[in-house]
Structure formats: C-alpha cells, structure tokens
C-alpha positions as a Python dict, from the first residue, in 0.01 Angstrom:
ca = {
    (1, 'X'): (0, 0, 0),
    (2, 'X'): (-84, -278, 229),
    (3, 'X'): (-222, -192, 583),
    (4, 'X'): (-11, -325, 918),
    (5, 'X'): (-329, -489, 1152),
    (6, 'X'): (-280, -487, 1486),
    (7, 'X'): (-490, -820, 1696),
    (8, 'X'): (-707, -696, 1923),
    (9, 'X'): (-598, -646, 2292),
    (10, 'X'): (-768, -831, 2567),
    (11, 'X'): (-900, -627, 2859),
    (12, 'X'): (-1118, -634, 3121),
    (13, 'X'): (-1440, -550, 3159),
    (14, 'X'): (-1602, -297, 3371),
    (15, 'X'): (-1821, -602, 3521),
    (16, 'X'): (-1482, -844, 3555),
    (17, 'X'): (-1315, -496, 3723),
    (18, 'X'): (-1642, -460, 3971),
    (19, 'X'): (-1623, -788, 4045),
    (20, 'X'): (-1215, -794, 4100),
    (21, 'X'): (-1301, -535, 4367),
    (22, 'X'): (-1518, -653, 4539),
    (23, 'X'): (-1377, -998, 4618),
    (24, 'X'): (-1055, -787, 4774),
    (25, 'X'): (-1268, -581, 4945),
    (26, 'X'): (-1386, -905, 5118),
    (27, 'X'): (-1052, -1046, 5161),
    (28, 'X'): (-968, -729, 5330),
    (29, 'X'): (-1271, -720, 5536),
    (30, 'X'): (-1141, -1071, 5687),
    (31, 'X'): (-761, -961, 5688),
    (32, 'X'): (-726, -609, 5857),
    (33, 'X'): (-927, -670, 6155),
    (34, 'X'): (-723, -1001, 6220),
    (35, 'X'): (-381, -760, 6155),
    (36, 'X'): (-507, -473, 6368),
    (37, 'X'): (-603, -715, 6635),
    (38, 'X'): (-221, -875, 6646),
    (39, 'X'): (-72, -488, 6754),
    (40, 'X'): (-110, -586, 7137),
    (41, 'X'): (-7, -914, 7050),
    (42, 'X'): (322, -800, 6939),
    (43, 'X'): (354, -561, 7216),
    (44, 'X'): (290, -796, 7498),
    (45, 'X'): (581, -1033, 7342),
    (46, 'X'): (827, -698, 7287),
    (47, 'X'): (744, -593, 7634),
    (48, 'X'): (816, -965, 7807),
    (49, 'X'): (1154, -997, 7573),
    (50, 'X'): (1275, -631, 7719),
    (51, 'X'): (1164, -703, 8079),
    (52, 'X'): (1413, -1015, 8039),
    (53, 'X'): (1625, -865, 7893),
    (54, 'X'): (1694, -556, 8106),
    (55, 'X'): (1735, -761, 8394),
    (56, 'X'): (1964, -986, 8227),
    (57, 'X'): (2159, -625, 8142),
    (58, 'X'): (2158, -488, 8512),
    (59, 'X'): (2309, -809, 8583),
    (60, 'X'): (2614, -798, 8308),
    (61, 'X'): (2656, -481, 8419),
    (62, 'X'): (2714, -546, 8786),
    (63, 'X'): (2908, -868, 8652),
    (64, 'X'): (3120, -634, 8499),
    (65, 'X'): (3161, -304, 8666),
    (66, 'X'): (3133, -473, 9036),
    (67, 'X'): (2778, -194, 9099),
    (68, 'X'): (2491, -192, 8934),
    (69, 'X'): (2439, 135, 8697),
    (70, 'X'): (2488, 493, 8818),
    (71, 'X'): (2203, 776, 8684),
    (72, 'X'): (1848, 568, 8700),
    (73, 'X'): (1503, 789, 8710),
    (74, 'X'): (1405, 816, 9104),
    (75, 'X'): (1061, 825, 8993),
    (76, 'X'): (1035, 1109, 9219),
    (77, 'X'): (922, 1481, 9131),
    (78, 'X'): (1177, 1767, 9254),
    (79, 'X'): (1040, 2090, 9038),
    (80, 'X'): (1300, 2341, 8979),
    (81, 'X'): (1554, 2080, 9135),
    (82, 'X'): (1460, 2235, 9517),
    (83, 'X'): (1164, 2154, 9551),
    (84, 'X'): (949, 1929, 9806),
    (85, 'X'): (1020, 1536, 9665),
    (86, 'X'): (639, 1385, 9610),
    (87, 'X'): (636, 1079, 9375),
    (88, 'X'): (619, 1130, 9013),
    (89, 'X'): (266, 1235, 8971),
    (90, 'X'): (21, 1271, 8695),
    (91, 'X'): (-47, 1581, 8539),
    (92, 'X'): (-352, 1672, 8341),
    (93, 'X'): (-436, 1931, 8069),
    (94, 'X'): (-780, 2127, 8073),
    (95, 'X'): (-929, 1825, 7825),
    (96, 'X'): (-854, 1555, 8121),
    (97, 'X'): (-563, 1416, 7913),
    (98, 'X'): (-232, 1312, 8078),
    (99, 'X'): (78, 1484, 8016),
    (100, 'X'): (299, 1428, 8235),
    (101, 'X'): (404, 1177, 8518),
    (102, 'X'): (397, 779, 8562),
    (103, 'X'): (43, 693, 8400),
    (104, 'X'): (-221, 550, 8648),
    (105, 'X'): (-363, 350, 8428),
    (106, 'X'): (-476, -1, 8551),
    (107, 'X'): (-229, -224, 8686),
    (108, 'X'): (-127, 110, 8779),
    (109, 'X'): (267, 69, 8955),
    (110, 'X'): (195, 423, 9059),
    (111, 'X'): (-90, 313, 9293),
    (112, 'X'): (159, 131, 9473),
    (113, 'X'): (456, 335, 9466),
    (114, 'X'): (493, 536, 9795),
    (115, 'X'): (734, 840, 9886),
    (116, 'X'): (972, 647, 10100),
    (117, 'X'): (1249, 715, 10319),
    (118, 'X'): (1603, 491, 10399),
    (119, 'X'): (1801, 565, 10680),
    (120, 'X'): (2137, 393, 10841),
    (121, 'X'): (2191, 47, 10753),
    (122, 'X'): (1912, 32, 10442),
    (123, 'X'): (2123, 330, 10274),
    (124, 'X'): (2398, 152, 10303),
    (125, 'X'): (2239, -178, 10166),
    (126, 'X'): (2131, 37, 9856),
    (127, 'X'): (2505, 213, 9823),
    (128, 'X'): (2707, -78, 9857),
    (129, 'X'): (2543, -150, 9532),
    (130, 'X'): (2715, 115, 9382),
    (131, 'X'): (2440, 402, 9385),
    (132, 'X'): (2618, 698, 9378),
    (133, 'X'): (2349, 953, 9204),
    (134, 'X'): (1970, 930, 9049),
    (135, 'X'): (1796, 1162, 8869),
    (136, 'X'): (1466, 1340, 9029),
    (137, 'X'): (1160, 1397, 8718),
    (138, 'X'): (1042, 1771, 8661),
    (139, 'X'): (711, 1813, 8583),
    (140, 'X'): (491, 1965, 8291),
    (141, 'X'): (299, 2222, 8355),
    (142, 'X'): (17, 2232, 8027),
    (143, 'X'): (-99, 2612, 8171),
    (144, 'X'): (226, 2778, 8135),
    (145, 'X'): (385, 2591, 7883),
    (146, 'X'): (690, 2539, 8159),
    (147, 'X'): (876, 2229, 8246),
    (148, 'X'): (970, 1893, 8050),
    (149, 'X'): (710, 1809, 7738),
    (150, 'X'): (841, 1417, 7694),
    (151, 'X'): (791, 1232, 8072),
    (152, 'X'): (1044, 976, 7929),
    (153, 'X'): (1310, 1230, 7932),
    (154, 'X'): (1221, 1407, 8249),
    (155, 'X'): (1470, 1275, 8464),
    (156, 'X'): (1706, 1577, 8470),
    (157, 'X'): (1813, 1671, 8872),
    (158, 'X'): (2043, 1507, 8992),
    (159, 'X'): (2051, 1356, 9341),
    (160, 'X'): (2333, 1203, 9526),
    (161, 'X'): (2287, 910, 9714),
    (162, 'X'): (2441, 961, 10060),
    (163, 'X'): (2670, 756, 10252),
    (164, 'X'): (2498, 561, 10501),
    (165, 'X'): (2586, 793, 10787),
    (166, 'X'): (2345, 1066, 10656),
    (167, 'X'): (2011, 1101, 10834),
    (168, 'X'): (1823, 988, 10560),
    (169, 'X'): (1722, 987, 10161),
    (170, 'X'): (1403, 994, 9972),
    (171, 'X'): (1304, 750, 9746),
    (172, 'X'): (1037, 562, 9568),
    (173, 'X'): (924, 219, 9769),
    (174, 'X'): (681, 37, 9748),
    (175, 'X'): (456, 93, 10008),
    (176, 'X'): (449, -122, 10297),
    (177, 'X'): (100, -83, 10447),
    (178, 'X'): (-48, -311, 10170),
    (179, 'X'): (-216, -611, 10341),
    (180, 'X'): (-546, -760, 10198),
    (181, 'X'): (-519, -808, 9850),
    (182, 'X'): (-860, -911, 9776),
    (183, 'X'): (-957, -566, 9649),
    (184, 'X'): (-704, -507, 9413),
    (185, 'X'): (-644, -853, 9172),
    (186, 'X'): (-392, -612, 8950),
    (187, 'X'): (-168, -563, 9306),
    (188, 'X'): (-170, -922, 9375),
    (189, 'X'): (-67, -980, 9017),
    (190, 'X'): (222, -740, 9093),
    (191, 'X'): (334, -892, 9383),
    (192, 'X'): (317, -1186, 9258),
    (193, 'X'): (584, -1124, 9015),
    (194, 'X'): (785, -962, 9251),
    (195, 'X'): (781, -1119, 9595),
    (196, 'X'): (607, -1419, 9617),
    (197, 'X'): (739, -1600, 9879),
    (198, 'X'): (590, -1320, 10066),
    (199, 'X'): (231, -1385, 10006),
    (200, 'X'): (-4, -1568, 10280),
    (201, 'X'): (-319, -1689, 10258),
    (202, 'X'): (-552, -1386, 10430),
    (203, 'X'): (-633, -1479, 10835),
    (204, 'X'): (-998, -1490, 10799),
    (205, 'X'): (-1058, -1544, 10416),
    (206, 'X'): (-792, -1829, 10308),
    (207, 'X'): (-910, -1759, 9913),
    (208, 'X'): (-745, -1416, 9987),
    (209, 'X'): (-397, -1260, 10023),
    (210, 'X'): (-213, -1088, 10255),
    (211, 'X'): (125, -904, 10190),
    (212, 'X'): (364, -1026, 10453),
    (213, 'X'): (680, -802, 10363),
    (214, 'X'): (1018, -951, 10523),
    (215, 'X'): (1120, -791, 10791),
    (216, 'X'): (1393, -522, 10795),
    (217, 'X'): (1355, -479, 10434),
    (218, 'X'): (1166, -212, 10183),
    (219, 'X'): (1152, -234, 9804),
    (220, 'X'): (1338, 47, 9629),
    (221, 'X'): (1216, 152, 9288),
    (222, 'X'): (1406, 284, 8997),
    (223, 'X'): (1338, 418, 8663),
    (224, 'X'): (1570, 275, 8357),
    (225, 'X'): (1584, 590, 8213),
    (226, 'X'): (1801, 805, 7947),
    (227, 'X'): (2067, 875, 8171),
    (228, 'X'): (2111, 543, 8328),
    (229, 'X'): (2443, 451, 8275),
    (230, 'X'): (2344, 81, 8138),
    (231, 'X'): (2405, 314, 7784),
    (232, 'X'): (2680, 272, 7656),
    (233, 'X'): (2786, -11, 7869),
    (234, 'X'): (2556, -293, 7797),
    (235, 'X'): (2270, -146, 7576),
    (236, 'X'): (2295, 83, 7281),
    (237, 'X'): (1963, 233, 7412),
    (238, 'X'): (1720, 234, 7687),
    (239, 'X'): (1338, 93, 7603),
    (240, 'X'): (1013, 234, 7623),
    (241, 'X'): (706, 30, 7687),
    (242, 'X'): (624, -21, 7299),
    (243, 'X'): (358, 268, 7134),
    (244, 'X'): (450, 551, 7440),
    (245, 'X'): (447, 862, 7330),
    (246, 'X'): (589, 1041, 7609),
    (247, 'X'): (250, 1170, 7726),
    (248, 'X'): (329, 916, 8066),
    (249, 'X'): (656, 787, 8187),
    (250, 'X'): (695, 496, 7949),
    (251, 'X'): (1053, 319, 8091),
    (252, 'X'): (1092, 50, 8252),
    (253, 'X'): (1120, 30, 8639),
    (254, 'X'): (1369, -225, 8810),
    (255, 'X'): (1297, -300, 9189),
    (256, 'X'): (1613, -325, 9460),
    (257, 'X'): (1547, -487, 9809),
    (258, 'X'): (1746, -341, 10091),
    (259, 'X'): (1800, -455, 10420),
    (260, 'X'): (1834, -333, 10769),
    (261, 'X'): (2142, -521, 10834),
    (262, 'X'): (2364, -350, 10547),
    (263, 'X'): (2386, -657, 10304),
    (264, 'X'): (2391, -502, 9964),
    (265, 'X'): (2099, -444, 9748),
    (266, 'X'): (1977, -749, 9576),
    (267, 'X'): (1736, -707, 9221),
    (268, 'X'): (1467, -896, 9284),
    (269, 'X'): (1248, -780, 8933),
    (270, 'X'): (1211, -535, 8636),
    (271, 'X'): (827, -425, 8509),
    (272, 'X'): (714, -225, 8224),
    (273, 'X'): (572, 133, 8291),
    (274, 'X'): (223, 7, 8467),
    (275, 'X'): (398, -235, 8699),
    (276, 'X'): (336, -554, 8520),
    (277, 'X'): (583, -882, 8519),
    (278, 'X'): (659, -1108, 8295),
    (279, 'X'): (467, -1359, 8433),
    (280, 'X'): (201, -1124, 8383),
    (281, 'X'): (269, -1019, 7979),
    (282, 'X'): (296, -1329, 7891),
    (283, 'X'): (-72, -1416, 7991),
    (284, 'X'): (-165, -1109, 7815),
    (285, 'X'): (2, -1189, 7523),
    (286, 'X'): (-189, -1502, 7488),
    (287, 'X'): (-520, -1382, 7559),
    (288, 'X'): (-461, -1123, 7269),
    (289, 'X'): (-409, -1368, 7026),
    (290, 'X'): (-633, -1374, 6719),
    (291, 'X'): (-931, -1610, 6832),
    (292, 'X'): (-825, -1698, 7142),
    (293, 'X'): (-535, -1898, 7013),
    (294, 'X'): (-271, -2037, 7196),
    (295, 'X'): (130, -2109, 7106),
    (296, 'X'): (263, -2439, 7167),
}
C-alpha cells in the first residue's frame, strides 16, 4: 500500500519568535508613551470645541425662546434646601481627597468666585433675561454617607429668581475686590478671556495689571448643569469637562453681566470647570502636543 507524504510545514523558530518580540516591544516602547501623551491633547481640543459651542447654544436658545435657559447650577451650596447660601465649596474625605464641590485646582474659578448679592435694577438686568429659577448644589458629606455622591448632579434646590422689587438675591459673582494681578498669572489669564477691555496697566508697575471692573456692573456666574433647560431645546445633553468623574463639579460655567441701569443681561463668556477660556485651551492644547509640535 503506498504511503500519502505530507511536505514539511514551515515554522518559526524559537530564536525568529524571540526576536519577533522584541522588535514590538521596541516599537511599543516608542508608540505608547507618544499615545498616552496625546490624552490632554485631545482634551484641551474637546474642551475649546464645547466652550464654543455652548455659547453658540445659549445664544440659539435666546434666538429662539426670546430668554436665555431656565434651571442653570447657582454654584451656590444651600444644604437641606434652608440652609445659609456659601459658594459651592470643596469637601474633603479623611485621605485629603475631594469629593464634593467646584475643584480648586489651579486656574482655580473657585478662587475667584465670591458669594454675591443683586439688588433693584441689577435683578432686574439678570430677569429680563428670562431667569426665572436656578438650582442651589447640596453637599457630600464623606462622614455620614449623607448628601449628593456625583457634584455634577448636585444641583437639586430650587431657587426662584425674584422680581426686581425684592430686597435682594444671592448669587455667585465674581468678586470685585480683585485689583493687582501680578500675583496670580492664572486670574489674569481668566480675565483676560472674559473682560478685557477692562484690564489697565498697574499705577506703579506698568508690566502689571489691574482689574478695572465697569462701573454699575457685577459678573453673574452660572453652572450649565443637568437641569438647565438648554436640554432638550438645543443640546441632547449637557458636557462635562472631559475625564470628570464627579469627584468636583465638572460643568461648564457661563458668565452674565448685569447692570445697574436695568438693561438686560448680556453673556459675555463660557469656561470649563477651573475657569479657563478658550483663548486659554487652545494654548494648552498646543503646548501638549507630542514634542512640542505645533498645527498649522
């Protein structure tokens, strides 16, 4: 009976395998760290698209709706929804790690931020806008296990706005008594973005700045959280500052300027969760580029 012979299979070799491993694992050696490196990269450019983006959306929606969106964070804290208004304050567990409250991280928009207070002809800058209601943040407390886990979604109280008869009404400005800038680069940066025509040149240092706020006016700040009504209106959903995990307030904040002579509201900027502009992403984008490489 004759014998079927099979040829011989090629194969490789435990040396060709060794050495088939070891040139990936140098290709990966070069690869991953370039990759890993591009993850603020991308989240620079995703957090300079939404900034435009929202802005563009608060706009549509007061193009269409004749107000700008009901139900935005306050940024304030009001525990139990009676309690004594404070801005939206960090909380820590027993380790030191945040769990709650806008993060103070550096640019920090909470170092800013100052419990503030509109009365008479400011209020009713802010409500011809259309500001009817916001929503006041309750805290976590890590001890007792009580309050709202996920900062994002701690915007539950709500707060009416009052006509501008009432005495007065609490809210998140930011605060006033800023002058030289020289100490804090990050708080120029922010002001920058948002109102630069009111930046001089510091009296006695000219390399400085001074804040020179316009007069009559203050700077009302407001969360774009969950509840704001931009949902279903304009946006399917409202962002996050990309990677958040809830452990700080993570929306983004959009910035009103009222005036003492009742004119309505005007936006004058949106920032991510730490305060910055666009102006100011975008330069971070680029310096996180792989090698110090620039676009364009």
């Amino acid at each position: 009976m004759r014998q079927t012979r099979f040829p011989a299979q090629a194969g490789f070799t435990l040396v060709e395998l060794v050495v088939v491993l070891l040139i990936l694992a140098a290709v990966a050696g070069l690869v991953i760290p370039v990759v890993g490196g591009l993850g603020r990269t991308s989240d620079m450019a995703a957090s300079a698209k939404t900034q435009s983006d929202l802005a563009n959306n608060l706009q549509q929606f007061f193009l269409l709706q004749k107000r700008y969106p009901q139900g935005c964070d306050s940024l304030l804290q009001n525990p139990g929804g009676a309690g004594t208004l404070a801005l939206y304050a960090p909380v820590s567990d027993a380790n030191g790690q945040q769990v709650s409250g806008m993060t103070t991280s550096s640019p920090s928009a909470y170092s800013w931020l100052t419990l503030g207070s509109l009365t008479g002809q400011q209020l009713r800058s802010l409500s011809r806008c259309g500001f009817e209601y916001v929503y006041d943040h309750e805290t976590y407390d890590p001890a007792t296990g009580s309050g709202v886990v996920n900062a994002n979604d701690s915007g539950i109280y709500q707060r009416t706005v009052p006509s501008f008869a009432a005495s007065s009404f609490a809210c998140a400005v930011v605060n006033p008594t800023a002058s030289n800038l020289a100490t804090s680069a990050s708080q120029y940066l922010f002001l920058r973005g948002l109102v630069p025509s009111e930046l001089r040149p510091n009296s006695t240092t000219p390399a400085n700045w001074d804040w020179v706020a316009e007069s009559g006016t203050q700077i009302v700040a407001l969360g774009i959280g969950p509840r704001c009504r931009l949902v279903p209106t304009t946006m399917m959903s409202t962002p996050l500052y990309p990677g958040n995990d809830g452990k700080y307030y993570g929306r983004y904040i959009a910035y009103f300027k009222v005036f003492n002579t009742g004119e309505r509201a005007i936006l004058i900027g949106v920032s991510d969760a730490y305060g910055r502009f666009s102006d100011y992403t975008i330069n971070q984008f680029n310096e996180s580029l792989p090698n110090g490489a620039r676009q364009g």
